[in-house]
C-alpha positions in Angstrom: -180.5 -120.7 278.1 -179.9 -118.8 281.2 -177.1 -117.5 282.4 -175.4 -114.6 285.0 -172.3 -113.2 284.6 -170.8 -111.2 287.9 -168.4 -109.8 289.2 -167.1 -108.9 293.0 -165.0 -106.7 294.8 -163.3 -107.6 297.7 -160.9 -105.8 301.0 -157.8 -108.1 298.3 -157.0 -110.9 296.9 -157.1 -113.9 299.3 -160.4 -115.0 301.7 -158.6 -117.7 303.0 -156.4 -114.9 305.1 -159.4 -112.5 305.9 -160.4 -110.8 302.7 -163.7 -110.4 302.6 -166.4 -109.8 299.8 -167.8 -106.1 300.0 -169.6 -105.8 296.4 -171.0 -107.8 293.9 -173.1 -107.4 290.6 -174.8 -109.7 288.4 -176.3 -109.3 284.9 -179.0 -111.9 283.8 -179.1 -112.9 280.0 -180.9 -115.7 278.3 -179.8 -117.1 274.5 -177.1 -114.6 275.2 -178.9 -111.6 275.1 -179.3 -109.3 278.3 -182.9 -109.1 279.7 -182.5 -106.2 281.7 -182.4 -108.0 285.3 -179.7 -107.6 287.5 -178.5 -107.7 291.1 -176.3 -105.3 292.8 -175.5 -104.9 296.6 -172.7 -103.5 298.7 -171.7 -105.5 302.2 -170.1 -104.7 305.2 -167.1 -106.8 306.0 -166.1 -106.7 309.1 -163.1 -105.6 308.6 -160.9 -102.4 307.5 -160.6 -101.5 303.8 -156.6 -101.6 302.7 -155.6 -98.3 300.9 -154.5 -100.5 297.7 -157.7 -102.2 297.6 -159.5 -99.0 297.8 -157.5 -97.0 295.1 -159.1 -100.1 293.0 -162.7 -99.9 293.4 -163.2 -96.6 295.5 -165.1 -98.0 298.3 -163.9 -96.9 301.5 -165.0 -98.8 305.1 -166.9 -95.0 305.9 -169.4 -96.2 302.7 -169.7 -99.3 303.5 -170.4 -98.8 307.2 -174.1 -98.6 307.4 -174.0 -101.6 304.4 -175.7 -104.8 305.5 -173.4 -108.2 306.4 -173.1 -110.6 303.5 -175.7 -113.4 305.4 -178.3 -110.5 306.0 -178.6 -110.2 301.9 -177.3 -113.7 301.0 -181.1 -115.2 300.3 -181.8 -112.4 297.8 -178.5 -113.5 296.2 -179.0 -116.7 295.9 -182.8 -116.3 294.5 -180.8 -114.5 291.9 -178.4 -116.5 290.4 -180.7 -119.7 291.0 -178.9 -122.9 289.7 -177.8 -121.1 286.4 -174.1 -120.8 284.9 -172.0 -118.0 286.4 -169.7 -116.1 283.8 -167.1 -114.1 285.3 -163.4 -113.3 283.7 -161.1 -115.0 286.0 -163.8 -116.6 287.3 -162.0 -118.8 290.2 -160.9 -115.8 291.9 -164.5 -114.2 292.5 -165.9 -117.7 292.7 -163.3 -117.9 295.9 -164.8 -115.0 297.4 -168.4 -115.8 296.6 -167.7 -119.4 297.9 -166.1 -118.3 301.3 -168.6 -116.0 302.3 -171.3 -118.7 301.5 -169.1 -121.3 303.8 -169.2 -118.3 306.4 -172.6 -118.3 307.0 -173.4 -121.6 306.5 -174.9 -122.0 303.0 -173.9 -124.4 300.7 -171.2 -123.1 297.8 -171.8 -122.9 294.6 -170.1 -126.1 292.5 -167.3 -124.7 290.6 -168.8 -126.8 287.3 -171.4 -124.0 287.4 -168.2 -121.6 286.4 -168.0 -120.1 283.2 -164.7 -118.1 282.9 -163.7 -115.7 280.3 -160.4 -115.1 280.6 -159.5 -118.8 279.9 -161.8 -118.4 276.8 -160.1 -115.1 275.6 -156.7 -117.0 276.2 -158.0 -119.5 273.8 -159.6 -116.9 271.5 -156.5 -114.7 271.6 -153.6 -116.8 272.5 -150.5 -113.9 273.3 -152.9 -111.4 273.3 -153.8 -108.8 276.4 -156.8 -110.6 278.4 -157.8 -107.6 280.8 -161.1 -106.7 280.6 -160.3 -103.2 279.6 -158.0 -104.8 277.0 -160.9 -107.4 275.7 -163.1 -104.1 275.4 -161.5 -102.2 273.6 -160.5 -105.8 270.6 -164.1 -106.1 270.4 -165.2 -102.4 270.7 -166.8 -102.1 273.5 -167.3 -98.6 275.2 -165.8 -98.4 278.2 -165.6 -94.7 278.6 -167.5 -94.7 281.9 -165.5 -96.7 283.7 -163.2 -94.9 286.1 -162.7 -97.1 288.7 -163.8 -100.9 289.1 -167.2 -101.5 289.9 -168.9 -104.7 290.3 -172.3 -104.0 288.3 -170.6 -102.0 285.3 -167.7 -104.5 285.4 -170.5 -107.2 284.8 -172.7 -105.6 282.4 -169.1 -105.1 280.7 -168.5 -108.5 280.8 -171.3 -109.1 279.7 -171.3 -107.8 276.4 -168.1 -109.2 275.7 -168.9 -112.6 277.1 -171.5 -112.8 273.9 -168.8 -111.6 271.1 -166.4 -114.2 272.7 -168.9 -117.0 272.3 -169.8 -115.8 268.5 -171.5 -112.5 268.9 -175.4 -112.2 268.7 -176.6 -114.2 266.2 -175.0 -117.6 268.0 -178.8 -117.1 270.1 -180.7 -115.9 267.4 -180.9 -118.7 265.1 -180.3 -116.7 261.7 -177.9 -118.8 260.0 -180.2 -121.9 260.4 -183.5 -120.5 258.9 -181.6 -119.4 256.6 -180.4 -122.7 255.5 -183.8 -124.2 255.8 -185.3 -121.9 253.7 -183.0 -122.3 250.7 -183.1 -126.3 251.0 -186.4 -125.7 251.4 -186.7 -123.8 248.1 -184.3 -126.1 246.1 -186.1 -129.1 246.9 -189.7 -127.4 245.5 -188.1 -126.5 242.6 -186.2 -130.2 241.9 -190.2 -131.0 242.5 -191.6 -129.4 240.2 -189.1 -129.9 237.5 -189.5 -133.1 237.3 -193.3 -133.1 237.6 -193.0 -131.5 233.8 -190.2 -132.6 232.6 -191.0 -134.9 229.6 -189.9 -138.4 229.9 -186.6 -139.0 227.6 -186.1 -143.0 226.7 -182.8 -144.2 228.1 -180.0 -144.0 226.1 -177.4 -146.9 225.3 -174.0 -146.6 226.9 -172.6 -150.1 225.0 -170.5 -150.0 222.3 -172.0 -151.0 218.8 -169.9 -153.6 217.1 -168.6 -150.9 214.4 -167.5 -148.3 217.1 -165.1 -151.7 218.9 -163.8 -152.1 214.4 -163.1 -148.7 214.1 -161.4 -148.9 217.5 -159.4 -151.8 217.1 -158.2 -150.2 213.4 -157.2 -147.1 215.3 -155.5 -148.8 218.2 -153.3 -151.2 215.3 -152.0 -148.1 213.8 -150.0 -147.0 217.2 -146.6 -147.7 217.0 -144.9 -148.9 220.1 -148.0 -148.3 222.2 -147.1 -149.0 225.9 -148.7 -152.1 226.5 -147.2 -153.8 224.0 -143.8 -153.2 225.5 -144.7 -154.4 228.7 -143.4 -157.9 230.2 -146.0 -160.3 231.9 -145.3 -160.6 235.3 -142.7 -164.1 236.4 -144.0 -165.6 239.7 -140.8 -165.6 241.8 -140.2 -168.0 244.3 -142.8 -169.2 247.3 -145.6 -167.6 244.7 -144.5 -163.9 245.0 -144.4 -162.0 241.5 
């Protein structure tokens, strides 16, 4: 199974009031297990950086100046991702960006059943918990020590690591636990085979009592005094057939 997982930086939080998309990464794995691939590019937008978002992700309108517009690299994008899943953690906010910018240019956006988000998986997971990426990292372990500031790429690969330990860790691709089973069902049944290939035939033995086990029983059962049963009423019908 292929999938991407992503992530995007942006001039803040809403496109639907001018924010614009000016990085995004993406990491390709398949059976949950990275395969090296990825896609990384920077964009112009059109715009001026605000000094909030830039104390985020460092990326300043100077840098980005020379960078192309999102429609001059949106092709190689979408040749990327191809119709696969995308994973990202809080996924409807960079699916917002990714989505405007397509509508921009006029491309057709990517179907939101296509999102896969992590953060409403780690609330699941971890009900109560912290669900910040840098929070997730450090539950499961993840180094993270190279992250200063937010970047799309590293945020993705990131995410991507934790993405597989929030879905069941490596073995859910690897198909481990199944061989295994096979191979022991596989081993018990050879055995039962050959057991009873050599096995020697025993004759069936009665399970009926012989008429002097039911005597001996009936002379142990007359030497019970006040056994239970015998105290017992029979059941009266009452009225309309109703005991």
């Amino acid at each position: 199974m292929r999938e991407i997982v992503f992530d995007t930086e942006t001039t803040g939080l809403n496109p639907l009031t001018g924010d614009r998309l000016v990085e995004i990464g993406c990491v390709e794995i398949v059976n949950r297990v990275e395969t090296g691939r990825t896609y990384h590019a920077y964009f112009h937008p059109d715009r001026d950086m605000p000094m909030e978002a830039e104390r985020v992700h460092g990326l300043s309108i100077t840098f980005l100046s020379d960078k192309p517009r999102f429609h001059e690299s949106v092709q190689d994008l979408l040749e990327f991702i191809g119709d696969s899943p995308l994973v990202a953690h809080n996924a409807a906010f960079d699916f917002g960006f990714l989505n405007a910018e397509l509508e921009r240019c006029g491309r057709p956006i990517v179907a939101m059943q296509r999102m896969v988000d992590t953060l409403a998986i780690a609330r699941i997971r971890h009900p109560g918990a912290k669900h910040s990426l840098d929070a997730l990292c450090t539950r499961y372990g993840i180094d993270r020590s190279h992250r200063i500031k937010h970047g799309a790429l590293l945020d993705a690969q990131l995410l991507a690591q934790l993405y597989v330990e929030l879905t069941g860790g490596r073995q859910i691709g690897l198909g481990l636990a199944d061989s295994a089973v096979s191979i022991v069902a596989e081993t018990i049944v050879a055995d039962i085979s050959v057991a009873s290939a050599t096995r020697p035939i025993r004759r069936p033995r009665p399970h009926s009592a012989s008429t002097d086990e039911l005597e001996r029983h009936q002379s142990f059962v007359a030497t019970l005094v006040n056994p239970v049963w015998a105290t017992l009423a029979p059941a009266v019908d009452a009225p309309g057939g109703q005991a």
